[in-house]
C-alpha positions as a printed NumPy array, in Angstrom:
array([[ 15.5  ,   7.928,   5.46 ],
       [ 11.818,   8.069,   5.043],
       [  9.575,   6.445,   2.269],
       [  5.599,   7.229,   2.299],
       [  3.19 ,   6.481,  -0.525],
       [ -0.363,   7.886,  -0.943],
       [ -2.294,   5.123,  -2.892],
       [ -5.462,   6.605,  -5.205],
       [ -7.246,   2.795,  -6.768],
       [-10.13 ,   1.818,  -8.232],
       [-11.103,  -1.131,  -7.079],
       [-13.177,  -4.022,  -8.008],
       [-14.967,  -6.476,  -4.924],
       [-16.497,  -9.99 ,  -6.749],
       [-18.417, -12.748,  -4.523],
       [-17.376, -15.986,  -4.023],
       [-19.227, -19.171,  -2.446],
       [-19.501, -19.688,   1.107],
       [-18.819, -15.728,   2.316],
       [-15.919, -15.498,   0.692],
       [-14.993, -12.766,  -1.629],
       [-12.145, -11.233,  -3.739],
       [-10.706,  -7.71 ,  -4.208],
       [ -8.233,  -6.205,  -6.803],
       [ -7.676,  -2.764,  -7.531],
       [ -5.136,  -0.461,  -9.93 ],
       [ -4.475,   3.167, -10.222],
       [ -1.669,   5.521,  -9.27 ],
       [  0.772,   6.011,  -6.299],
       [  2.152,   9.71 ,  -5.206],
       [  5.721,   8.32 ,  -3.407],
       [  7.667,  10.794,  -1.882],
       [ 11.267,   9.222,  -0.609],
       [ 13.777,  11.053,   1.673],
       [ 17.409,   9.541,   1.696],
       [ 20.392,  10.453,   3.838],
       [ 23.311,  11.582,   1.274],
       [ 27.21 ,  11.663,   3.145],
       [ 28.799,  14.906,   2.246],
       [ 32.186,  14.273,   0.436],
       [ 35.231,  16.761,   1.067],
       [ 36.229,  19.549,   4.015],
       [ 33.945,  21.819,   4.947],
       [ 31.088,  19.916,   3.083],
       [ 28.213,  18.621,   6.527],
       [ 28.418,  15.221,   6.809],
       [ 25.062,  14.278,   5.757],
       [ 21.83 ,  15.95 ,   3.761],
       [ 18.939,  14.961,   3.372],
       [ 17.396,  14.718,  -0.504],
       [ 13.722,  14.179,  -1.046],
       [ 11.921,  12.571,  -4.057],
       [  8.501,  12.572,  -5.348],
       [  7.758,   9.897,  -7.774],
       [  4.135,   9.168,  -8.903],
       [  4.07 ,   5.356, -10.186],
       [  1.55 ,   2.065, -10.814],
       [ -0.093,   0.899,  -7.925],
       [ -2.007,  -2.188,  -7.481],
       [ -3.704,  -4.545,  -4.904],
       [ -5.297,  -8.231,  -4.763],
       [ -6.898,  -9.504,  -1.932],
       [ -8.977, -12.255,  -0.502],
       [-11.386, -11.817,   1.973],
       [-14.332, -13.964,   4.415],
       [-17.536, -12.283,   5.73 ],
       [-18.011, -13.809,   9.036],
       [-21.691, -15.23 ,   9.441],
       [-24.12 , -13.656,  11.804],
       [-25.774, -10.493,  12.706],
       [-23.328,  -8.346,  12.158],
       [-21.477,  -7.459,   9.03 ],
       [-17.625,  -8.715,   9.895],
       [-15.181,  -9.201,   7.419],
       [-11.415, -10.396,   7.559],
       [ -9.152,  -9.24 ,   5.023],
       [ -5.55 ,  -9.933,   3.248],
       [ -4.22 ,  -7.89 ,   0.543],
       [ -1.197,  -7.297,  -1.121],
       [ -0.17 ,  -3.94 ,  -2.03 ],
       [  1.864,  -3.073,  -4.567],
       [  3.891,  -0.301,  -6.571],
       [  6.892,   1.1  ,  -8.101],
       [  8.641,   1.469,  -5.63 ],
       [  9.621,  -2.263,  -3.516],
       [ 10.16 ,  -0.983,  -0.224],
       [  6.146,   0.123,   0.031],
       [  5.224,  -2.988,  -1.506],
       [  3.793,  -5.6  ,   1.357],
       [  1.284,  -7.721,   2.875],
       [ -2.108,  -6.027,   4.352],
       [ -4.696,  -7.639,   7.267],
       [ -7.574,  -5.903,   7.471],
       [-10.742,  -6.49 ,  10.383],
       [-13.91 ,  -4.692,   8.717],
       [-17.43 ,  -4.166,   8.072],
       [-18.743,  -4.591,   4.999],
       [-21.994,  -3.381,   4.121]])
């Protein structure tokens, strides 16, 4: 099967000591899921496929480090998280932030 999720947050960035810096974020998740289903009885195909769409919480927290020097660097881990636990996971993310 397939599983997607389109994320809309609004997120919230708050500086720490020594370049490091925090992120968390909440808002709503458009999940569309598409399963595999066996047919059952003669005649029936042996397999359809039903789709989804669910629209649930979604949420992130991360921690991040803006690497010193000239230019604006920043490493990034975040969890993501919704409704729906197959989407939810870890995040590392190589960035500029201005």
């Amino acid at each position: 099967g397939e599983v997607r999720a389109l994320p809309f947050l609004l997120t919230v960035t708050g500086e720490g000591k020594d370049g490091f810096f925090f992120t968390t974020g909440l808002g709503v998740a458009f999940i569309r899921i598409s399963v595999l289903v066996p047919g059952e009885g003669p005649g029936v195909p042996p397999t359809t496929v039903e789709t989804r769409n669910q629209t649930r919480l979604a949420y992130t927290l991360g921690l991040g480090y803006q690497l010193k020097g000239s230019t604006p660097v920043s490493l990034q881990v975040r969890y993501q998280g919704n409704g729906e636990n197959g989407l939810n996971g870890l995040g590392f993310y190589v960035g500029f932030k201005f």
